[in-house]
C-alpha positions in Angstrom: -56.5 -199.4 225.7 -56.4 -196.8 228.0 -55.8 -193.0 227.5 -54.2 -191.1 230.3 -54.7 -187.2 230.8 -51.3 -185.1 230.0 -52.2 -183.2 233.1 -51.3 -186.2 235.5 -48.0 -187.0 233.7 -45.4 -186.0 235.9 -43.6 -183.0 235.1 -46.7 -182.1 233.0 -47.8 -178.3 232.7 -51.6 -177.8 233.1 -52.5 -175.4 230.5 -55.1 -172.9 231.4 -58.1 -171.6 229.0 -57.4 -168.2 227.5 -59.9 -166.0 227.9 -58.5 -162.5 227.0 -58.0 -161.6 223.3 -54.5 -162.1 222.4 -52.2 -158.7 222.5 -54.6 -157.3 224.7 -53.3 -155.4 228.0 -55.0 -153.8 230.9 -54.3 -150.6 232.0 -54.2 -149.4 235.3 -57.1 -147.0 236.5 -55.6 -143.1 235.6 -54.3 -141.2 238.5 -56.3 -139.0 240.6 -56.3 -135.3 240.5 -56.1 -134.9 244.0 -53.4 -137.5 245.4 -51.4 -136.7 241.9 -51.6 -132.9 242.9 -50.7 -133.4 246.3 -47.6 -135.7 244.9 -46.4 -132.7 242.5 -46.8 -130.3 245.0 -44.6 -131.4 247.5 -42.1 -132.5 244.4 -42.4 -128.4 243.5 -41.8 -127.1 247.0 -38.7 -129.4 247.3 -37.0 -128.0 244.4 -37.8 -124.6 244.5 -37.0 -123.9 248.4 -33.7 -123.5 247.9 -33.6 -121.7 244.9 -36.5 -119.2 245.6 -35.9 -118.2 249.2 -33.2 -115.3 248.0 -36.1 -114.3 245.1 -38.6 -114.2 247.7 -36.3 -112.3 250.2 -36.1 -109.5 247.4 -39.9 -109.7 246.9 -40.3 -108.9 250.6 -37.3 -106.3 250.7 -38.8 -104.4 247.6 -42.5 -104.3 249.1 -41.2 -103.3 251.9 -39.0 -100.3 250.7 -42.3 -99.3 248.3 -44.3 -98.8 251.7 -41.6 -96.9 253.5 -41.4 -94.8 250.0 -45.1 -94.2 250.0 -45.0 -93.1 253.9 -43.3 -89.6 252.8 -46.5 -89.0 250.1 -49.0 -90.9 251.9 -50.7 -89.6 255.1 -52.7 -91.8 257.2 -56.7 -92.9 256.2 -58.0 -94.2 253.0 -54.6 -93.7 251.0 -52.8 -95.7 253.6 -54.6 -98.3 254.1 -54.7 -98.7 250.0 -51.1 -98.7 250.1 -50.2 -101.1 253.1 -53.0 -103.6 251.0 -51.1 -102.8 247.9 -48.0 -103.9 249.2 -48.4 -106.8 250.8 -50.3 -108.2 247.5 -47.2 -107.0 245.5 -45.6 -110.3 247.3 -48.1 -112.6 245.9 -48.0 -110.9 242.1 -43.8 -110.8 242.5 -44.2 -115.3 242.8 -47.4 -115.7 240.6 -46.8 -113.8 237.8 -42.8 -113.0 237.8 -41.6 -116.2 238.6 -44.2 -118.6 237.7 -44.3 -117.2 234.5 -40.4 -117.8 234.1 -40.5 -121.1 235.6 -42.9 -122.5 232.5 -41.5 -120.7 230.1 -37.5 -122.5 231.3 -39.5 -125.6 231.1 -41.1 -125.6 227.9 -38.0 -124.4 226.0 -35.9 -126.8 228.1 -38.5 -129.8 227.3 -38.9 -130.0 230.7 -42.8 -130.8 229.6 -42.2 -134.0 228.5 -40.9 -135.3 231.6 -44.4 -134.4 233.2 -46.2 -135.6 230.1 -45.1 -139.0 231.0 -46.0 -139.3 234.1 -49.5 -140.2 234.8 -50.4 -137.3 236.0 -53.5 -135.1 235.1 -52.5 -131.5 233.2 -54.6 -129.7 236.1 -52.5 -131.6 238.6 -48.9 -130.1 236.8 -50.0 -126.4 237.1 -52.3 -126.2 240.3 -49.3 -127.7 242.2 -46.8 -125.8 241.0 -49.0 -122.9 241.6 -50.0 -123.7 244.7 -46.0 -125.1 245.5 -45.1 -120.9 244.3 -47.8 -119.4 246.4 -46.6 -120.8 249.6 -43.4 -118.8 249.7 -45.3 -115.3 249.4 -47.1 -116.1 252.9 -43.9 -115.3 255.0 -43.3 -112.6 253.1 -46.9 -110.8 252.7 -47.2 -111.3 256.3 -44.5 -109.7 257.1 -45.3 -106.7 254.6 -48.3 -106.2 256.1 -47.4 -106.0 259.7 -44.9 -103.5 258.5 -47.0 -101.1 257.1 -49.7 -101.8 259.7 -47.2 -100.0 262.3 -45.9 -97.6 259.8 -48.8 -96.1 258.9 -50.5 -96.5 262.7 -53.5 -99.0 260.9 -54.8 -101.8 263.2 -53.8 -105.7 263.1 -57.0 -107.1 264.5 -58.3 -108.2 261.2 -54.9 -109.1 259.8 -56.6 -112.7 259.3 -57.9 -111.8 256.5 -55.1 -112.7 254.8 -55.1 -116.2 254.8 -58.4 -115.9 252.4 -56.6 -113.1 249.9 -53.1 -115.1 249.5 -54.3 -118.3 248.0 -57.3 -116.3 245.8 -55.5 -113.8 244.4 -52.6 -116.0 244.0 -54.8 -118.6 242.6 -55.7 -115.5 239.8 -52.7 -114.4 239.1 -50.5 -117.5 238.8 -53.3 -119.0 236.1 -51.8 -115.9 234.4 -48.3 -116.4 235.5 -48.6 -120.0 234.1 -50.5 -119.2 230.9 -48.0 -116.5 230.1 -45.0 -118.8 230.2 -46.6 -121.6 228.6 -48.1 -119.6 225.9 -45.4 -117.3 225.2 -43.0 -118.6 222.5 -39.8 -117.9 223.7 -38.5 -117.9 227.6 -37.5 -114.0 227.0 -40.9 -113.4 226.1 -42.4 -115.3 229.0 -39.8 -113.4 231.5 -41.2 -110.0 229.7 -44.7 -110.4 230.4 -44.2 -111.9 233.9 -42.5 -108.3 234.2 -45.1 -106.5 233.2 -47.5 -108.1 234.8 -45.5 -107.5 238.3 -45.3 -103.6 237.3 -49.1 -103.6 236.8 -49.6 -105.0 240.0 -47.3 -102.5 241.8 -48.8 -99.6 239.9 -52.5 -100.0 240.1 -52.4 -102.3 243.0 -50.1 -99.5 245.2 -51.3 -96.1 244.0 -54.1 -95.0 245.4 -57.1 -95.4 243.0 -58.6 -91.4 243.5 -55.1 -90.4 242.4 -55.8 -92.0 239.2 -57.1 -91.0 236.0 -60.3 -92.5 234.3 -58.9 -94.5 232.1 -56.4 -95.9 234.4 -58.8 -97.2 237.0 -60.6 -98.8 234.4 -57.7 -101.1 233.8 -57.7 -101.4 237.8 -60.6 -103.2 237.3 -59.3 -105.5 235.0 -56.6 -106.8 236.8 -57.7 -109.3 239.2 -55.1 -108.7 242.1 -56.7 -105.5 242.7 -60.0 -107.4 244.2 -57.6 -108.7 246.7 -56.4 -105.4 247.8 -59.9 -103.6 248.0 -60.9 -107.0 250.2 -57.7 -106.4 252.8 -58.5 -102.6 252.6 -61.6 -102.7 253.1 -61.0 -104.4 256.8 -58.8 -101.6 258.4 -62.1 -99.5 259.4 -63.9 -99.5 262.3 -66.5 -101.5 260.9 -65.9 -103.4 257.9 -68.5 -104.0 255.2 -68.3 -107.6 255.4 -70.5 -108.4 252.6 -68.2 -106.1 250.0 -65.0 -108.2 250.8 -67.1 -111.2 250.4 -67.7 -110.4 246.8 -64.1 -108.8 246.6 -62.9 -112.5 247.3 -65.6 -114.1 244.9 -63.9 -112.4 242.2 -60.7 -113.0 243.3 -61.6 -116.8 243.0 -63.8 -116.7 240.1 -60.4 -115.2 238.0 -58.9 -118.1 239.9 -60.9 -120.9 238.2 -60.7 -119.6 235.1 -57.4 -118.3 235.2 -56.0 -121.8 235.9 -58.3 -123.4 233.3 -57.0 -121.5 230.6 -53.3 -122.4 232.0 -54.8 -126.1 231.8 -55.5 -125.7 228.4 -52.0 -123.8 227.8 -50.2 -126.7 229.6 -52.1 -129.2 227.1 -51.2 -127.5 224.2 -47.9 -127.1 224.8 -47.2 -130.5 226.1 -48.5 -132.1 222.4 -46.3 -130.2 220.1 
């Protein structure tokens, strides 16, 4: 007698050896922080270009008016120059710490964090594109600031390039405050307070001409991390700029950045668990 394999029969199923341990499922490799940035970036800019353009028009409009202000106290040199730099950073600390700082403190009252807490996205990816998504608005509108005062106050444009290096560091720096602010804060009243007062520090020790100001004041000058950002665009309106002074201007700039945002990392985390 002869036995016949069940695998030949027709309408057989072959059954294959299992291998993997019952219940057991394999994940997919975790996103990227890069491509996942990149991916809420562009989400960010989407959303808030409609909404932000009027915010960022009075950003420009009150920057703007502070220079024309300043132009009847001001006289051209030193004071100028600090006060056209002032200015056009005032558009950077207006997004990064105003509005940034209301935008994550809407969306952690609103629970808007566990939508992002289930993507698969990395936490440093949620606030460095949103950051980043914020920061692009103020370039129209610092640009624009500067150029402004530049012909007010009779300054050169030749090293207007600058720029382009002091928007994205000092906005790095002040929106990992913006961020941490809104996340941190408990309420979204409390997060649009200290947004506030982080705009009016900006405009007061950012515009004011530091010799103007007492001792104590310029001491908390140096604390604020926008002001590095205005020395470094200051500091190119001479005839010849100290090149190696703005260099470190900017390192500080982007040494606030990196930790700024890490601590708005860590804010995001915490928040997002609770």
């Amino acid at each position: 007698m002869s036995v016949v394999p069940a695998e030949v029969l027709p309408g057989a199923v072959r059954t294959l050896p299992q291998t993997a341990a019952p219940g057991a499922a394999e994940l997919g490799p975790p996103a990227r922080l890069w491509p996942s940035l990149v991916a809420v970036y562009r989400a960010q800019l989407s959303r808030a270009r409609v909404a932000r353009i009027p915010l960022l028009f009075v950003a420009t409009f009150q920057s703007v008016g502070i220079t024309v202000m300043m132009r009847g106290v001001v006289d051209s040199g030193g004071e100028a120059q600090s006060v056209v730099a002032g200015s056009s950073v005032l558009v950077v600390a207006y997004v990064a710490l105003n509005l940034l700082s209301q935008y994550f403190g809407q969306l952690r009252s609103s629970g808007g964090l566990d939508h992002y807490a289930t993507l698969p996205v990395p936490p440093a990816a949620v606030v460095l594109g949103a950051a980043a998504a914020y920061a692009s608005f103020t370039v129209p509108g610092t640009l624009v600031t500067a150029v402004f005062g530049c012909v007010l106050f009779g300054l050169p444009l030749a090293n207007l390039w600058i720029l382009l290096a002091v928007i994205p560091l000092a906005g790095a720096a002040l929106a990992g405050l913006g961020a941490a602010c809104g996340l941190l804060a408990p309420r979204p009243e409390l997060a649009t307070l200290l947004g506030q007062l982080g705009m009016s520090a900006a405009l007061l020790l950012g515009v004011l001409p530091a010799d103007r100001m007492p001792g104590i004041i310029r001491l908390a000058r140096d604390l604020l991390p926008s002001t590095y950002g205005v020395e470094a665009y200051a500091r190119t309106f001479g005839a010849d700029p100290d090149w190696a002074v703005v260099l470190v201007d900017l390192g500080v700039c982007a040494g606030v950045g990196v930790v700024s945002l890490a601590v708005a990392t860590w804010a995001y985390r915490r928040a997002a668990v609770r």
